[in-house]
MDTraj code that builds the backbone (N, CA, C; nanometers):
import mdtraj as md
import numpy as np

residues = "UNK UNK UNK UNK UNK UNK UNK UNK UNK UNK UNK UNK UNK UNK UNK UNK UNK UNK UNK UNK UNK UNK UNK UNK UNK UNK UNK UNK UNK UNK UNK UNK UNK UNK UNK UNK UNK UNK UNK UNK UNK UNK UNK UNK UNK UNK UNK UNK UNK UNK UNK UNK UNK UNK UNK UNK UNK UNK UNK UNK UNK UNK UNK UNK UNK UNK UNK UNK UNK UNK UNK UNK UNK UNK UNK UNK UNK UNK UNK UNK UNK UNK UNK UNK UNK UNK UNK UNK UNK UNK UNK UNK UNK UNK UNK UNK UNK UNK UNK UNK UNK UNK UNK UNK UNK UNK UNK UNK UNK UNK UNK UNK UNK UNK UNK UNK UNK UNK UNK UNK UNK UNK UNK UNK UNK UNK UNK UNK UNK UNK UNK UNK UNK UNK UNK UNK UNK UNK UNK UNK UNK UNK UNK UNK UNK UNK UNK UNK UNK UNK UNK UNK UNK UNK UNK UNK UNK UNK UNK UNK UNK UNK UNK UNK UNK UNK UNK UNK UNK UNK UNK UNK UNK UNK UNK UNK UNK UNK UNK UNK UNK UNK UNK UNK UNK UNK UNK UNK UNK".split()
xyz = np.array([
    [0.0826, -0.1193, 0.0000],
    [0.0000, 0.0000, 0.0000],
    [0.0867, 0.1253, 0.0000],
    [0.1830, 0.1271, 0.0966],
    [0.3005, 0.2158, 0.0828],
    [0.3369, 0.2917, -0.0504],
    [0.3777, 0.1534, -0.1240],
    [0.4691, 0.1617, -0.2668],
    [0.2988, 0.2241, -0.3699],
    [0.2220, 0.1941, -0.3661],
    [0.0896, 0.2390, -0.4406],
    [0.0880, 0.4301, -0.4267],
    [0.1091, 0.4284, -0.2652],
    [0.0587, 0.5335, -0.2529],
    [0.1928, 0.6693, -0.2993],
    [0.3109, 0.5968, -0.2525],
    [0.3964, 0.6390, -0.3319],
    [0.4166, 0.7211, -0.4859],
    [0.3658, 0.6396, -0.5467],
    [0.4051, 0.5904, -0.6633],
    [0.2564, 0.7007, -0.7505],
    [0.1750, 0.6911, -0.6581],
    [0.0844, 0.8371, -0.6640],
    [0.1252, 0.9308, -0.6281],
    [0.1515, 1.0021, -0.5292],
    [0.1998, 1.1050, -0.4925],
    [0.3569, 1.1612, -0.5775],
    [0.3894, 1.0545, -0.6235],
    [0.4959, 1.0921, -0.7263],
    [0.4462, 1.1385, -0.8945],
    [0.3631, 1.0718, -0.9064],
    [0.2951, 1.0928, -1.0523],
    [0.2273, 1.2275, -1.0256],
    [0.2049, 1.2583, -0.9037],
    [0.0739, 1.4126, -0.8902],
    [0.2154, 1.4990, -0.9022],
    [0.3333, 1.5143, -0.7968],
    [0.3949, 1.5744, -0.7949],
    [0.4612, 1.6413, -0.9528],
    [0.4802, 1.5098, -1.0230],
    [0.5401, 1.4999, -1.1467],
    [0.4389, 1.5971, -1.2451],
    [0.3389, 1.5735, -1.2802],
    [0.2739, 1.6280, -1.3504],
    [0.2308, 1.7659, -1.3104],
    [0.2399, 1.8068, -1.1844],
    [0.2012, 1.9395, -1.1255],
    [0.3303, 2.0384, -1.1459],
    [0.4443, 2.0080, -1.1416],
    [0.5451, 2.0893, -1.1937],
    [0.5465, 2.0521, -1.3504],
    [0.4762, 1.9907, -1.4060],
    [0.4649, 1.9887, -1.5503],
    [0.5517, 1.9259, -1.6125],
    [0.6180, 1.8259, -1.5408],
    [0.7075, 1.7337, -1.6531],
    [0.6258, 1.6491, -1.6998],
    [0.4960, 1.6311, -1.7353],
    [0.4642, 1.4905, -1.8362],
    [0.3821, 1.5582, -1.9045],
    [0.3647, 1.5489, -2.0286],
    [0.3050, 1.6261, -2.1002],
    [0.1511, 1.6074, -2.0746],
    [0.1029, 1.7053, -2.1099],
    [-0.0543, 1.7584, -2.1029],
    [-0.1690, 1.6991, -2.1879],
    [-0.2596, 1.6217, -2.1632],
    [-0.3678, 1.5785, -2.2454],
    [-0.3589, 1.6445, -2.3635],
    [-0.3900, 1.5353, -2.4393],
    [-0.4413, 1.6244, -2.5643],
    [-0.5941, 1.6699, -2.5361],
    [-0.6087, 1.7559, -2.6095],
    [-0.7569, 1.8226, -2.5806],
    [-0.8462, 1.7432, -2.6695],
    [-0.9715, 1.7689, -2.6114],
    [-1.0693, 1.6503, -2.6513],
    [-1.1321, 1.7409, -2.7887],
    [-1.1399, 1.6350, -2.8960],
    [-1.2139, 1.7065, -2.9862],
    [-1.3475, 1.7193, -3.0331],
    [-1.4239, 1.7715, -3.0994],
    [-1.5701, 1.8149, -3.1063],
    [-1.5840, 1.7239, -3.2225],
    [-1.6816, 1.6651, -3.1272],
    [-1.7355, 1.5196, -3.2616],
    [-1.8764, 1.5248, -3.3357],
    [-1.9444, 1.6616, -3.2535],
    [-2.0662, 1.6899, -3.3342],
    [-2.0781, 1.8405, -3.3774],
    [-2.1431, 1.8788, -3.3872],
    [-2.2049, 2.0856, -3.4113],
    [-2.1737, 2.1386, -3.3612],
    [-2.1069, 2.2314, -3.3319],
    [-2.1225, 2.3320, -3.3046],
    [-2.2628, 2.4215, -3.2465],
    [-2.2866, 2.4220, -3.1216],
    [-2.4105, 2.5338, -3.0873],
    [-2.3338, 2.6685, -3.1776],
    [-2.4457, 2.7157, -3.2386],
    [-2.4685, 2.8664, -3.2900],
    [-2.5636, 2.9102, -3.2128],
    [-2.4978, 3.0174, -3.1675],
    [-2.5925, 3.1192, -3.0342],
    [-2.6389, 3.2519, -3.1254],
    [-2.5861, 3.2309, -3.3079],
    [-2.5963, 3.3494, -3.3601],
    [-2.5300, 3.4450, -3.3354],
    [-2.5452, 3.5846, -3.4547],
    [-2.4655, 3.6970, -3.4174],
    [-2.5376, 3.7862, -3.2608],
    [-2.4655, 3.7825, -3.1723],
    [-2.4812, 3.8488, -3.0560],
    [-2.4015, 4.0078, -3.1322],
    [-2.5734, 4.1063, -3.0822],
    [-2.5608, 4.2703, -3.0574],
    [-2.4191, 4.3435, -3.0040],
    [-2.3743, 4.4188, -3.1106],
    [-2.2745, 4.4695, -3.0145],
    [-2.2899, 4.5723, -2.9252],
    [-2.1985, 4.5909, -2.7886],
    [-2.1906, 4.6295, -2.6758],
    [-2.2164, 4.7795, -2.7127],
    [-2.2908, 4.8800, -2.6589],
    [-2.2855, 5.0087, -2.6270],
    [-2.1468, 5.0634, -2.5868],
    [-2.1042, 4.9733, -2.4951],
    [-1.9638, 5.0296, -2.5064],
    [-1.8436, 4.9741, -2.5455],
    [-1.7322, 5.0532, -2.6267],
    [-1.6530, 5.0626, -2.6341],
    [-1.5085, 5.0078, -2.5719],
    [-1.3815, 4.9447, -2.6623],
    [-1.2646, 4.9592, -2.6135],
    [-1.1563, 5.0086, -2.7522],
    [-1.0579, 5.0546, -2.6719],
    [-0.9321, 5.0387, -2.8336],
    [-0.8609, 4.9005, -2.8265],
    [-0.8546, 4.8807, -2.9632],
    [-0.7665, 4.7661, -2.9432],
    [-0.7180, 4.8383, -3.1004],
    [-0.5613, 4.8243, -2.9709],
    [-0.4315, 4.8673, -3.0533],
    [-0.3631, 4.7569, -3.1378],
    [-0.3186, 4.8107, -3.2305],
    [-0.2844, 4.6922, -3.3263],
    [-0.1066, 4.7253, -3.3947],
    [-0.0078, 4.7793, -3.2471],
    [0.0865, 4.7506, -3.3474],
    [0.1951, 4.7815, -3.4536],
    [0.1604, 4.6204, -3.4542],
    [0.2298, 4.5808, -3.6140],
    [0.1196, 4.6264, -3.7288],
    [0.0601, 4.7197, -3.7018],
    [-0.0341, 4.7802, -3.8632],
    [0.0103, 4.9049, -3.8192],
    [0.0225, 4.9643, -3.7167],
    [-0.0210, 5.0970, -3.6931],
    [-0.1313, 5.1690, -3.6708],
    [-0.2131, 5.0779, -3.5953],
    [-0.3435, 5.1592, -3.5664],
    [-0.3965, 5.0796, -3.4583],
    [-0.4799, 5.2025, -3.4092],
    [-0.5565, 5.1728, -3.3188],
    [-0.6965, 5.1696, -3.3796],
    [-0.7973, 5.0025, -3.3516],
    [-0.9654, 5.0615, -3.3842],
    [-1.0404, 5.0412, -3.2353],
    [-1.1377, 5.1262, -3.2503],
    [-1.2174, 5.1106, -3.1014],
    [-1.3513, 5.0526, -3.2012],
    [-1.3859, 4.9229, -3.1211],
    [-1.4163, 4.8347, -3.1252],
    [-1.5895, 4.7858, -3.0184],
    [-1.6653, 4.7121, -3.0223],
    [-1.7744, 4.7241, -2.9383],
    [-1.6826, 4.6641, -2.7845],
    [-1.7359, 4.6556, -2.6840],
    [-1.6311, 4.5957, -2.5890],
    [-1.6547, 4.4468, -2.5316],
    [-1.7615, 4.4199, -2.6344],
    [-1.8307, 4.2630, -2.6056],
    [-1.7099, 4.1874, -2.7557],
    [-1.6647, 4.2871, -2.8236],
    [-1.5962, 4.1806, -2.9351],
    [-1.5122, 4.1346, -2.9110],
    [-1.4343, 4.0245, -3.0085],
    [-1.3273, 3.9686, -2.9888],
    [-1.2490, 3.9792, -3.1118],
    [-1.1414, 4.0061, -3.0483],
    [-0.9844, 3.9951, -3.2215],
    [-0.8943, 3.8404, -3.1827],
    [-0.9351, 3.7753, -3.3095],
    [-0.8324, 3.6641, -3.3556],
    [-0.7329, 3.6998, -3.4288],
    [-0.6047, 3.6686, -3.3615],
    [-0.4929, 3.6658, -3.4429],
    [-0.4459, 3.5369, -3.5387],
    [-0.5090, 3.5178, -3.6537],
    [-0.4830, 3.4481, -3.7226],
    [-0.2950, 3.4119, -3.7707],
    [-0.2793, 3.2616, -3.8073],
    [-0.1616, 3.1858, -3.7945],
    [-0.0834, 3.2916, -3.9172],
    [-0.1349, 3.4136, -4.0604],
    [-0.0535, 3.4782, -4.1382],
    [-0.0404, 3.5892, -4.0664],
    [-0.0686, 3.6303, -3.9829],
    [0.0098, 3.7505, -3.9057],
    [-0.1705, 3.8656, -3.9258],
    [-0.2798, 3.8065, -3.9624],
    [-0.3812, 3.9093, -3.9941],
    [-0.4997, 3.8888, -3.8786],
    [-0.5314, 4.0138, -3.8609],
    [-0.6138, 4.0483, -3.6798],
    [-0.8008, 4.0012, -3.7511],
    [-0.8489, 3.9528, -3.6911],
    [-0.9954, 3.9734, -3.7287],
    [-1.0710, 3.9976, -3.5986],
    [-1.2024, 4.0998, -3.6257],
    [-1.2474, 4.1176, -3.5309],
    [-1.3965, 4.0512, -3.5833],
    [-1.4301, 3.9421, -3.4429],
    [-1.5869, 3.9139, -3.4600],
    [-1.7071, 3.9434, -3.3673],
    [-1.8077, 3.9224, -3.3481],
    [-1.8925, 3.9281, -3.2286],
    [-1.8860, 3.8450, -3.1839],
    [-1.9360, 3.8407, -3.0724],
    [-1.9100, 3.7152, -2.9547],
    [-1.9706, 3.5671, -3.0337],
    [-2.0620, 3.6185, -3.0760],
    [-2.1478, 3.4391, -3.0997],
    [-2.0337, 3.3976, -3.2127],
    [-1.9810, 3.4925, -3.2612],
    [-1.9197, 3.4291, -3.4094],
    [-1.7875, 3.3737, -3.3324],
    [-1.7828, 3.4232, -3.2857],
    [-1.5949, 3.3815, -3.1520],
    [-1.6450, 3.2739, -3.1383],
    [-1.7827, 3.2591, -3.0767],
    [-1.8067, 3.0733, -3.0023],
    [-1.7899, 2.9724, -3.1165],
    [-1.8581, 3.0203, -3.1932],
    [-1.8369, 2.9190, -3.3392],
    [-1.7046, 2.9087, -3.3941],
    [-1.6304, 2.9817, -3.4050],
    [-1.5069, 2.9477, -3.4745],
    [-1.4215, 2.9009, -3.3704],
    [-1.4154, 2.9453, -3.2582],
    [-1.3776, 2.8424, -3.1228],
    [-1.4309, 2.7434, -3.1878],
    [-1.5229, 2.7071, -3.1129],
    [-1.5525, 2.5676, -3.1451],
    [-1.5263, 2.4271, -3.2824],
    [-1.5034, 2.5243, -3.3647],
    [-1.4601, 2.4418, -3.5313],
    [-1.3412, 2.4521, -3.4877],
    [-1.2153, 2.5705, -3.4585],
    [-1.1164, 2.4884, -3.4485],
    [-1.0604, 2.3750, -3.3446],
    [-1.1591, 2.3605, -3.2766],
    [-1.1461, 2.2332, -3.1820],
    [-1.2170, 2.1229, -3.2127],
    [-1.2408, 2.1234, -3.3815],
    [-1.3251, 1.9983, -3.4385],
    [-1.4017, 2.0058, -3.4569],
    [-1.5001, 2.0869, -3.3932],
    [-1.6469, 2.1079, -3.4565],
    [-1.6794, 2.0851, -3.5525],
    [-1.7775, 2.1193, -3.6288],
    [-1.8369, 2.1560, -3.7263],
    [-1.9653, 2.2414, -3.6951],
    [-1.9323, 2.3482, -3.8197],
    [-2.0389, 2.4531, -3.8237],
    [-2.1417, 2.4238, -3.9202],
    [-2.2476, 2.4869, -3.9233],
    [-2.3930, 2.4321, -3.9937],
    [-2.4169, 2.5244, -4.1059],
    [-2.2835, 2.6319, -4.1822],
    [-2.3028, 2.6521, -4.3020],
    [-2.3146, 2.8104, -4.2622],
    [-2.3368, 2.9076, -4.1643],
    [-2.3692, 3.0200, -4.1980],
    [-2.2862, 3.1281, -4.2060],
    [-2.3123, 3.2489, -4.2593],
    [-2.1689, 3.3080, -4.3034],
    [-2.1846, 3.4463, -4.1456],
    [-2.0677, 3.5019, -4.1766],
    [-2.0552, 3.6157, -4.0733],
    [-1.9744, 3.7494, -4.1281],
    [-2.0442, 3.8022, -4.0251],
    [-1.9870, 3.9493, -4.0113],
    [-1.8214, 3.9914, -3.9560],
    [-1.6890, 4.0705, -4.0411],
    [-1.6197, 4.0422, -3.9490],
    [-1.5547, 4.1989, -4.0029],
    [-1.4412, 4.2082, -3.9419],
    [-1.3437, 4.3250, -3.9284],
    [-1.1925, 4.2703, -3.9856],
    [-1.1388, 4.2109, -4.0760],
    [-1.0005, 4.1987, -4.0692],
    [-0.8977, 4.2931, -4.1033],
    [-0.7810, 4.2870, -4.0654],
    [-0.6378, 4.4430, -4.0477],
    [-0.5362, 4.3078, -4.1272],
    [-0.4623, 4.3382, -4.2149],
    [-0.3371, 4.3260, -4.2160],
    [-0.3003, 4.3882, -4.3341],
    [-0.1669, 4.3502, -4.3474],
    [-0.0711, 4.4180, -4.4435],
    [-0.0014, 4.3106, -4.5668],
    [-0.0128, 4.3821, -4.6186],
    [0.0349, 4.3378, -4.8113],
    [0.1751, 4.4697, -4.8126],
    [0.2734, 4.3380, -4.9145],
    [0.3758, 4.4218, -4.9009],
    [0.4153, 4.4680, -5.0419],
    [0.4585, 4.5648, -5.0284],
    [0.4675, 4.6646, -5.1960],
    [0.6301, 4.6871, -5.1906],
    [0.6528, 4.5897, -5.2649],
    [0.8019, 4.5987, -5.2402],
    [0.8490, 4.6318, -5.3991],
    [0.7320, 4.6775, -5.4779],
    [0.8032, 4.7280, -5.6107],
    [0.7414, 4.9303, -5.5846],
    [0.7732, 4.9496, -5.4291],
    [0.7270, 5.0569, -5.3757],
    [0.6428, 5.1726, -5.4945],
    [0.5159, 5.0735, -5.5342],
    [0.4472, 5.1494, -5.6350],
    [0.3428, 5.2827, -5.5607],
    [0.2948, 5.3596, -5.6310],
    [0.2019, 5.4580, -5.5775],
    [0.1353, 5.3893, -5.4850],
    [-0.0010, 5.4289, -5.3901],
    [-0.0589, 5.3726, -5.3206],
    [-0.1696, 5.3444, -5.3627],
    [-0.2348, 5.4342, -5.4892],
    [-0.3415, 5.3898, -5.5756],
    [-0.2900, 5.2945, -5.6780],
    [-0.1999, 5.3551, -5.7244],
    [-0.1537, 5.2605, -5.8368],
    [-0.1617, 5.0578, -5.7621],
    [-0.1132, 5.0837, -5.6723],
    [-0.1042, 4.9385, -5.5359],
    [-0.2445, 4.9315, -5.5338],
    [-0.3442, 5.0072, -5.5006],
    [-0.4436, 4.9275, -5.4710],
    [-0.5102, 4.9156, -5.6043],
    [-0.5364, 4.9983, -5.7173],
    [-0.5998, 4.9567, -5.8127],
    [-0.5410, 4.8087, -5.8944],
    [-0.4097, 4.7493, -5.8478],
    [-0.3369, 4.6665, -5.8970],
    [-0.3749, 4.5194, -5.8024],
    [-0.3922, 4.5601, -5.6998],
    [-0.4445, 4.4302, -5.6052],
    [-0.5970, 4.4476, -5.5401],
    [-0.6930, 4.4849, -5.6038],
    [-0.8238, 4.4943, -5.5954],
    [-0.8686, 4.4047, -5.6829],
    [-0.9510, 4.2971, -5.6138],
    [-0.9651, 4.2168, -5.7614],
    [-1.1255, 4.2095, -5.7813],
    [-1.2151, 4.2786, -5.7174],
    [-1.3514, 4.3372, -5.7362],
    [-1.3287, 4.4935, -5.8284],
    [-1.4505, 4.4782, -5.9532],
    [-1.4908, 4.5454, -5.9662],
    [-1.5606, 4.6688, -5.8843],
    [-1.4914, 4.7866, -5.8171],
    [-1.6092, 4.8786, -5.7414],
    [-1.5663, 5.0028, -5.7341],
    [-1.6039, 5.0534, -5.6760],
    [-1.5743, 5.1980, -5.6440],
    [-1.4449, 5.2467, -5.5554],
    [-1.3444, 5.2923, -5.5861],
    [-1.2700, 5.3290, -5.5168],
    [-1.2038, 5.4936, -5.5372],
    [-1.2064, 5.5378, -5.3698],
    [-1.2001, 5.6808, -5.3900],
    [-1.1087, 5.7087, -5.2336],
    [-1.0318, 5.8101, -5.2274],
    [-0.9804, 5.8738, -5.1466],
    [-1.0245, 5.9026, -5.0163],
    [-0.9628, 5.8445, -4.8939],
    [-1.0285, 5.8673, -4.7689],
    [-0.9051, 5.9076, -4.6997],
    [-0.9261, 6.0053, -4.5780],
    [-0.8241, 6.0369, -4.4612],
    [-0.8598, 5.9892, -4.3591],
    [-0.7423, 5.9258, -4.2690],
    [-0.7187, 5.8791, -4.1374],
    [-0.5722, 5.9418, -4.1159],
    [-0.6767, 6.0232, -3.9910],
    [-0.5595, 6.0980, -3.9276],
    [-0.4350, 6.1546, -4.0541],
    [-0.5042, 6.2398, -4.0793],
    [-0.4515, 6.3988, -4.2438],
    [-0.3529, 6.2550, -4.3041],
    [-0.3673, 6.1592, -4.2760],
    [-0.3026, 6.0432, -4.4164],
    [-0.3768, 6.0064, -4.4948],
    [-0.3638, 6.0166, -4.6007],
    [-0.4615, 5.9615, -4.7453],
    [-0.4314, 5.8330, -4.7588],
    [-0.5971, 5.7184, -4.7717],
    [-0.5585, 5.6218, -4.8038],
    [-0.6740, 5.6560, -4.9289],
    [-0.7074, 5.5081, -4.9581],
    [-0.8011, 5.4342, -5.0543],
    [-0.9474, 5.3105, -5.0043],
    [-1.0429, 5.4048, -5.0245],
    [-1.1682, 5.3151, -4.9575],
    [-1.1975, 5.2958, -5.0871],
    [-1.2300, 5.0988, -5.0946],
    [-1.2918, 5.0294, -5.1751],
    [-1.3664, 4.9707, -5.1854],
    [-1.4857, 4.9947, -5.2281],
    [-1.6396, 4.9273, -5.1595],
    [-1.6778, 4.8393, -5.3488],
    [-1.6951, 4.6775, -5.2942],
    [-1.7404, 4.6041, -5.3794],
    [-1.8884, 4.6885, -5.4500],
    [-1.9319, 4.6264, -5.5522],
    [-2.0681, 4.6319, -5.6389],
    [-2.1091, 4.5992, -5.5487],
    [-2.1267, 4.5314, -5.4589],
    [-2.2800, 4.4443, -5.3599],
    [-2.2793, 4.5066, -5.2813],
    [-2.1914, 4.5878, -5.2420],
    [-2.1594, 4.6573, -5.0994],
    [-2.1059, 4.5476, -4.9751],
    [-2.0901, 4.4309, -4.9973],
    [-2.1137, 4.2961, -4.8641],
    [-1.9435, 4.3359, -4.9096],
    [-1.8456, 4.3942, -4.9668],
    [-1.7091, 4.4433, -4.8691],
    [-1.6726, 4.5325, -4.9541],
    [-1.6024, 4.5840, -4.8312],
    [-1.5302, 4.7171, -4.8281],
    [-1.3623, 4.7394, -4.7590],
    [-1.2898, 4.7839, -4.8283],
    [-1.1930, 4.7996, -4.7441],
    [-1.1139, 4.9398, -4.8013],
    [-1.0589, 4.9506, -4.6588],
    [-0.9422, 5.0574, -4.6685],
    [-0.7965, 5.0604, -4.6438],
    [-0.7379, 5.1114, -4.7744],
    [-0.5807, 5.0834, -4.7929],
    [-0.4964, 5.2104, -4.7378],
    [-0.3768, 5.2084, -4.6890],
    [-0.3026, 5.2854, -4.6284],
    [-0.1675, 5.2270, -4.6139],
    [-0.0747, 5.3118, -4.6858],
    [0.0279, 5.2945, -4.6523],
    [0.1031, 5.4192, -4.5480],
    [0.1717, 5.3792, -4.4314],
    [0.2094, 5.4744, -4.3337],
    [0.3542, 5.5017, -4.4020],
    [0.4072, 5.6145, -4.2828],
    [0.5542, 5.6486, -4.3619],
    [0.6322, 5.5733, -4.3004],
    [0.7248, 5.5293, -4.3694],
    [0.8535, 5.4589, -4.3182],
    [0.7767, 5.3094, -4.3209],
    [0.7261, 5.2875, -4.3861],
    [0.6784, 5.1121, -4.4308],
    [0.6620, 5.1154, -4.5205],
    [0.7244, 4.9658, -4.5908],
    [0.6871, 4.9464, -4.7469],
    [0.5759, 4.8563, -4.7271],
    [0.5391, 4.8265, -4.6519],
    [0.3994, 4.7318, -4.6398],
    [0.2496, 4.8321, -4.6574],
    [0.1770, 4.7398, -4.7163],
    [0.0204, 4.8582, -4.6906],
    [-0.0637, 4.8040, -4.6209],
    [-0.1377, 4.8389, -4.5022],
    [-0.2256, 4.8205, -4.4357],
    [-0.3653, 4.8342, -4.5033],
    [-0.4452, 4.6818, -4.4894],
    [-0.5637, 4.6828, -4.5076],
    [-0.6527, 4.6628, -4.4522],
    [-0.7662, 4.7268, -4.3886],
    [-0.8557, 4.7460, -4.2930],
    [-0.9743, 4.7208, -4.3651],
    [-1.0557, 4.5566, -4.3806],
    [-1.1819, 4.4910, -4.4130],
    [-1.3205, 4.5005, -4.3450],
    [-1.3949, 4.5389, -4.3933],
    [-1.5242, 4.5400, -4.3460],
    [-1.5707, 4.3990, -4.4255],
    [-1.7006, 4.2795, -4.3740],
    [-1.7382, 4.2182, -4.5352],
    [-1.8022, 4.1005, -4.4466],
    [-1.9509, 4.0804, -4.5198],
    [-2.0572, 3.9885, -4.4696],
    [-2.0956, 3.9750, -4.6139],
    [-2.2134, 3.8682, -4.5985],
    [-2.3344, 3.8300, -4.7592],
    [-2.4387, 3.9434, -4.7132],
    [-2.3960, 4.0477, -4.6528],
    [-2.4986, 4.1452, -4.6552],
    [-2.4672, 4.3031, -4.7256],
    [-2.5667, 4.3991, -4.7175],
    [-2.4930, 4.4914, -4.7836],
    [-2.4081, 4.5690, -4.6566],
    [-2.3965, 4.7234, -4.7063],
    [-2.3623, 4.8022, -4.5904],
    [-2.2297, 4.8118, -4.5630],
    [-2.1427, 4.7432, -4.6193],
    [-2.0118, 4.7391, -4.5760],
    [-1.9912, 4.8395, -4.5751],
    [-1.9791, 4.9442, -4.7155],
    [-1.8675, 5.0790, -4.6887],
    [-1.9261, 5.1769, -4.5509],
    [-2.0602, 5.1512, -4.5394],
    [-2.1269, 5.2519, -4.4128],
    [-2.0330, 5.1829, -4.2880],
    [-2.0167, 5.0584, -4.2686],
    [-2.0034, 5.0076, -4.1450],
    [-1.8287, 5.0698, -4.1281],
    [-1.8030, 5.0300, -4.2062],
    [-1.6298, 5.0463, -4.2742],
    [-1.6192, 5.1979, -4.1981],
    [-1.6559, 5.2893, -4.3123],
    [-1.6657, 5.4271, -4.2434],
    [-1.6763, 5.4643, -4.0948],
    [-1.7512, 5.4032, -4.0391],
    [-1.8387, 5.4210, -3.8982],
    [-1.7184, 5.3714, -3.8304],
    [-1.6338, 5.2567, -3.8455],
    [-1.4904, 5.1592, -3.7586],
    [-1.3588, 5.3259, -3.8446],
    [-1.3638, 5.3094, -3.8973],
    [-1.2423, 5.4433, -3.8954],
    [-1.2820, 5.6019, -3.8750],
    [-1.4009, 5.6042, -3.8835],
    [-1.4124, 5.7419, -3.7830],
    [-1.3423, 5.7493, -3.6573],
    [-1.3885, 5.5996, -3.5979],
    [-1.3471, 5.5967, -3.4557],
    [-1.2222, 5.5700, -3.4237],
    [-1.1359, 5.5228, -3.5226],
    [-1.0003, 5.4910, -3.5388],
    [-0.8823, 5.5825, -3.5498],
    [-0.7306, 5.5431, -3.4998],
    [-0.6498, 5.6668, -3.5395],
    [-0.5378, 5.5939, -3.5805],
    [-0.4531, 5.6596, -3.6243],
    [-0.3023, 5.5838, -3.6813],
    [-0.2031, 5.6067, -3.4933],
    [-0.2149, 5.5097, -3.4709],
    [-0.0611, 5.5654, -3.3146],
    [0.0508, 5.6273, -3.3772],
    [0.1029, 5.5888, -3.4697],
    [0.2124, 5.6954, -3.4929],
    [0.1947, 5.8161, -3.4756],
    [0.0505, 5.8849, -3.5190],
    [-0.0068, 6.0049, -3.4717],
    [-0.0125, 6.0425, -3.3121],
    [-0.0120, 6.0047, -3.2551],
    [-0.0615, 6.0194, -3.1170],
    [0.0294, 6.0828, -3.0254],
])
top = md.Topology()
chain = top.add_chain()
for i, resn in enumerate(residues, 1):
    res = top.add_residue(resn, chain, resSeq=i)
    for name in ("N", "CA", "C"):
        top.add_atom(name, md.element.get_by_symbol(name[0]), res)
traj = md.Trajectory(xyz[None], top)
């Protein structure tokens, strides 16, 4: 009984300072619950971003995934539970979402910044001149309106920052607009 109890108290010890490696995590063998898109919060946070150069203020119920290419997405909570949940095996039941993604494309044949975006836009739409913080970028809103984004290159980067609005719904460039009103470049600050 000794040597039993031993031989426990050694295995707890062992694994509690973390020498034996850690379960694998259990994986999702059916659906995913969808709780749907959950309302965003009345209030507010910034979430600074960085490696883009900007700060967006954001609802304060959302969440930002840092995806494995270096690009930020912001979702609502229900959409967080669902994509939680798929990458732990789940499976989702087909429906699309609303999101926010930031990253950067690099212009290393340091072309204009229109010339760059009319060259890597691969929708037909409207694109026209917008300021964030007295810097000129490029807002590009698809034919359907379901996306929109805005291009910016800051000084002293050859990379260009792209800031996505984009659902199967319309509205993007309004929503788009409405997330960089509230937004600033930190280098400014």
């Amino acid at each position: 009984m000794k040597h039993i109890l031993s031989v426990f108290l050694t295995a707890v010890l062992v694994n509690i300072f973390g020498l034996l490696p850690n379960s694998p995590a259990i994986a999702q063998s059916s659906y995913c619950p969808d709780p749907g898109p959950i309302p965003a919060a009345e209030t507010t946070r910034e979430l600074e971003l960085p490696q883009f150069g900007v700060a967006l203020t954001i609802p304060s119920n959302f969440r930002a995934i840092l995806r494995n290419d270096g690009t930020v997405e912001v979702v609502n909570p229900g959409t967080y539970q669902v994509l939680t949940c798929v990458a732990q095996g789940g499976q989702a039941l087909g429906r699309g979402y609303a999101s926010v993604i930031v990253r950067s494309v690099n212009n290393s044949e340091n072309l204009k910044l229109q010339q760059f975006v009319e060259r890597n836009t691969h929708f037909q739409g409207q694109i026209s001149p917008y300021t964030l913080d007295d810097q000129i970028g490029y807002l590009v809103q698809s034919r359907s309106d379901s996306s929109a984004q805005f291009w910016l290159q800051l000084v002293n980067r050859s990379d260009v920052v792209v800031i996505s609005a984009g659902c199967s719904c319309r509205g993007m460039r309004d929503r788009l607009i409405s997330i960089l009103d509230r937004s600033s470049l930190i280098t400014s600050r």
